[in-house]
C-alpha positions in Angstrom: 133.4 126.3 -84.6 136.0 125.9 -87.4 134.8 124.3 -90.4 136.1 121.4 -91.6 138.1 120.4 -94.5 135.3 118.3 -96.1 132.8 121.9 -95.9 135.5 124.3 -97.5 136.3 121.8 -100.1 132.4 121.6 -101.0 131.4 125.2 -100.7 135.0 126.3 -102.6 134.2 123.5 -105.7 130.6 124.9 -105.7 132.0 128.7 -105.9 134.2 127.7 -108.8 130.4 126.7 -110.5 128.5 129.6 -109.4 131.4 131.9 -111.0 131.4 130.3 -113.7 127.9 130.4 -114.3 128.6 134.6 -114.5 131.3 133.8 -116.5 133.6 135.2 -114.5 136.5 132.5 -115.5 138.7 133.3 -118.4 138.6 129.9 -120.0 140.7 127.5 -117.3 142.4 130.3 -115.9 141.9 132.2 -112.7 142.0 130.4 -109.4 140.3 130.6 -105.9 142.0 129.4 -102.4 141.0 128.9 -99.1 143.0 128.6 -95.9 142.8 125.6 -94.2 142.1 126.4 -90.0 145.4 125.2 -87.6 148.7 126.1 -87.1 150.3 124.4 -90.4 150.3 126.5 -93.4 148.3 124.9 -95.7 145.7 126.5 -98.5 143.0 124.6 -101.1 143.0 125.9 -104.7 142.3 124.6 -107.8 144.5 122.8 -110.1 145.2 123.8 -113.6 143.1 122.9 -116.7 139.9 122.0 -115.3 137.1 123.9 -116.4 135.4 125.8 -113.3 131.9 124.6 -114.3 132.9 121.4 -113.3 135.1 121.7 -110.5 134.3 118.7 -107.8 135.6 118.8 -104.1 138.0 116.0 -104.8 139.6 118.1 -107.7 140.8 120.8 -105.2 144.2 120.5 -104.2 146.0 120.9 -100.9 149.3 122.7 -101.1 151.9 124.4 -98.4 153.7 127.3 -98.2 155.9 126.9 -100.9 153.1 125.8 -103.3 153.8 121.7 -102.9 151.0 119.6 -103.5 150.1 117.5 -100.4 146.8 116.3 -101.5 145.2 115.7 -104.9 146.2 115.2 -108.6 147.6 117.8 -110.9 149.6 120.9 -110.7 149.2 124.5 -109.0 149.6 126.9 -111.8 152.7 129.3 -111.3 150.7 132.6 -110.9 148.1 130.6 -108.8 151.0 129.5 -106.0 152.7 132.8 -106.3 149.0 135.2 -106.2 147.7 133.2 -103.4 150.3 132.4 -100.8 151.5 136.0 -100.3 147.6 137.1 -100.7 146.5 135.0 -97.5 150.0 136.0 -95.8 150.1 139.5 -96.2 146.1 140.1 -95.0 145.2 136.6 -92.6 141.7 138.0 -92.7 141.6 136.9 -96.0 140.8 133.0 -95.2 139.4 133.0 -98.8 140.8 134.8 -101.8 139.0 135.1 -105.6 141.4 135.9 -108.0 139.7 136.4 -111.5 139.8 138.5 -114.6 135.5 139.1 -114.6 134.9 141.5 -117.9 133.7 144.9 -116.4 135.8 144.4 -113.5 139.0 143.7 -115.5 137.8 146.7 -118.1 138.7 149.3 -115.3 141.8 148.1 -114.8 142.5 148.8 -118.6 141.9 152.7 -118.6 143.8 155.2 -117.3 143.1 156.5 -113.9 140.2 154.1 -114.0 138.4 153.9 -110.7 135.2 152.2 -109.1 133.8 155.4 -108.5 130.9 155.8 -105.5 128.3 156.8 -108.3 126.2 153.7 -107.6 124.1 152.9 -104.5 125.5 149.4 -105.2 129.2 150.0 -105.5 128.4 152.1 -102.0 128.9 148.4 -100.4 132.5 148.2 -101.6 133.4 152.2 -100.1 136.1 151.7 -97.9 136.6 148.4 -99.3 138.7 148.6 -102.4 142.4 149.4 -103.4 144.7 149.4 -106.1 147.8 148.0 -107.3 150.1 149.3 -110.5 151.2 146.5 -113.1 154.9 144.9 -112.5 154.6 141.6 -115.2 152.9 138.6 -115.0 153.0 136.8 -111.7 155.4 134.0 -112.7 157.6 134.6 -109.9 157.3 135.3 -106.1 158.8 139.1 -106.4 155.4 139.8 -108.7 153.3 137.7 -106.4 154.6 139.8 -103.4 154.2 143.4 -105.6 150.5 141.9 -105.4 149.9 141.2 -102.0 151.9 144.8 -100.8 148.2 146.3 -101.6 146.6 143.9 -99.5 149.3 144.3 -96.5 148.9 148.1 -96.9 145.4 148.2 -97.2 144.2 145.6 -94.3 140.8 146.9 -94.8 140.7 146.3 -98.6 138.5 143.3 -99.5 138.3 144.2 -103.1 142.2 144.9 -105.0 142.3 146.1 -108.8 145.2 145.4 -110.1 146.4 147.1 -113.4 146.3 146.2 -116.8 145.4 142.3 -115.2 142.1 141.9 -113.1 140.9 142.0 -109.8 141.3 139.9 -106.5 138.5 139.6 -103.6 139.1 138.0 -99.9 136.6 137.7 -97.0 137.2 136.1 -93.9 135.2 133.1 -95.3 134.4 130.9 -98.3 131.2 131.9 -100.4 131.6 135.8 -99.6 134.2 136.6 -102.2 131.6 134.8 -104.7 129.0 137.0 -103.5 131.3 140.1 -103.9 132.3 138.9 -107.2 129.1 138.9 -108.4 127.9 142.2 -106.9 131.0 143.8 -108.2 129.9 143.4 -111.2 126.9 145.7 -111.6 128.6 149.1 -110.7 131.8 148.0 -112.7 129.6 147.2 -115.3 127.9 150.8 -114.7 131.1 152.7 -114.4 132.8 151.3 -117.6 129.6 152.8 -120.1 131.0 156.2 -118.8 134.6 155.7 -119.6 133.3 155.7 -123.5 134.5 159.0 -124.9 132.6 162.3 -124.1 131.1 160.0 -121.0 131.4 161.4 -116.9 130.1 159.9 -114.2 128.8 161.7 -111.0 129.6 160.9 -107.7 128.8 163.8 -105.8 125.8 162.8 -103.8 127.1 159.5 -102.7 130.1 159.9 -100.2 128.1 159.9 -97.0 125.3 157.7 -98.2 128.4 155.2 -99.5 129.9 155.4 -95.7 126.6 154.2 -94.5 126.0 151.4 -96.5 129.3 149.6 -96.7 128.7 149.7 -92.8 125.9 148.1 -93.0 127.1 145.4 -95.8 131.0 144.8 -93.3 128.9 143.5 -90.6 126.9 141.5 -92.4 129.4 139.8 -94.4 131.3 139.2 -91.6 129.3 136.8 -89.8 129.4 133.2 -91.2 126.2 131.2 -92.0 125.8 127.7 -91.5 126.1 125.8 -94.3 123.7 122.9 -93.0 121.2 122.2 -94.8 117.5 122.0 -93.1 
């Protein structure tokens, strides 16, 4: 059964407070959309300038296509509209799509060659699961957003994409699990960025087969949606 407008807006204002909580944001920047279920094209993000940790349903807005607002008051941030609708068109499995500039995350895009490497049991969940995209500007235009989501188009089974010198973006075929990624994410990037100090390595050689395993295991469970009913 789809869920309904009312539900996304609910559990995408309450992501907005749990990533905030991590302080994930980057003051009121950053944004999270969802894709609303039917044939019209039409996504919920946030508008600009209101602080995650207070993010209501009712402050979500509903845009198109092109990024016009149908429902709600304010304005979609340029880089928001432009991130977001090529994101969800260039990988429809993404139904949801974090887009945030999380400190340990973001610090790997920052260094040369830098990498999540498979040296944690935890960053094991994301094997498979994780691409990368080179730095072309800030997305102020379509032709950047578009740079963007060629990472996701070319990687369909990328759920995690580090994008260069800029942050990261996480989808899932559903609402919370990008916040749930986000936060996971964190650990091993946090773990993989003491090593990048100078003189530091990282090992990865007795993961591969043992990371193949796992993110198994973690793709079929995040791809079954919970009810969000409460008992």
């Amino acid at each position: 059964m789809q869920p309904t407008v009312e539900t996304l807006r609910r559990e995408l204002a309450a992501a907005f407070r749990l990533a905030a909580k991590h302080q994930f944001n980057e003051g009121v920047c950053n944004h999270f959309s969802v894709a609303l279920p039917g044939r019209e094209e039409r996504y919920l993000i946030n508008p600009y300038g209101i602080h995650w940790c207070e993010m209501r349903p009712s402050d979500l807005l509903m845009i198109d296509g092109a990024g016009q607002v149908l429902e709600g008051e304010g304005e979609v941030e340029a880089t928001a509209r432009n991130i977001h609708v090529a994101g969800h068109r260039a990988n429809p499995r993404h139904k949801a799509i974090f887009h945030v500039h999380m400190p340990y995350a973001t610090s790997l895009t920052m260094i040369e060659g830098g990498r999540l490497e498979m040296a944690h049991q935890t960053a094991a969940r994301f094997f498979g699961r994780v691409a990368y995209q080179g730095f072309g500007g800030v997305a102020l235009d379509e032709a950047e957003g578009e740079c963007i989501a060629k990472a996701q188009k070319d990687n369909p089974h990328a759920d995690v994409i580090f994008l260069e010198h800029h942050g990261v973006t996480i989808g899932a075929p559903w609402s919370p699990s990008p916040s749930t990624s986000s936060t996971i994410l964190s650990a091993p990037a946090a773990s993989r960025s003491s090593p990048c100090r100078p003189g530091g390595r990282s090992s990865s050689s007795p993961m591969p087969r043992c990371a193949r395993r796992r993110a198994s295991t973690c793709r079929s469970s995040n791809s079954r949606p919970r009810s969000t009913s409460r008992r």
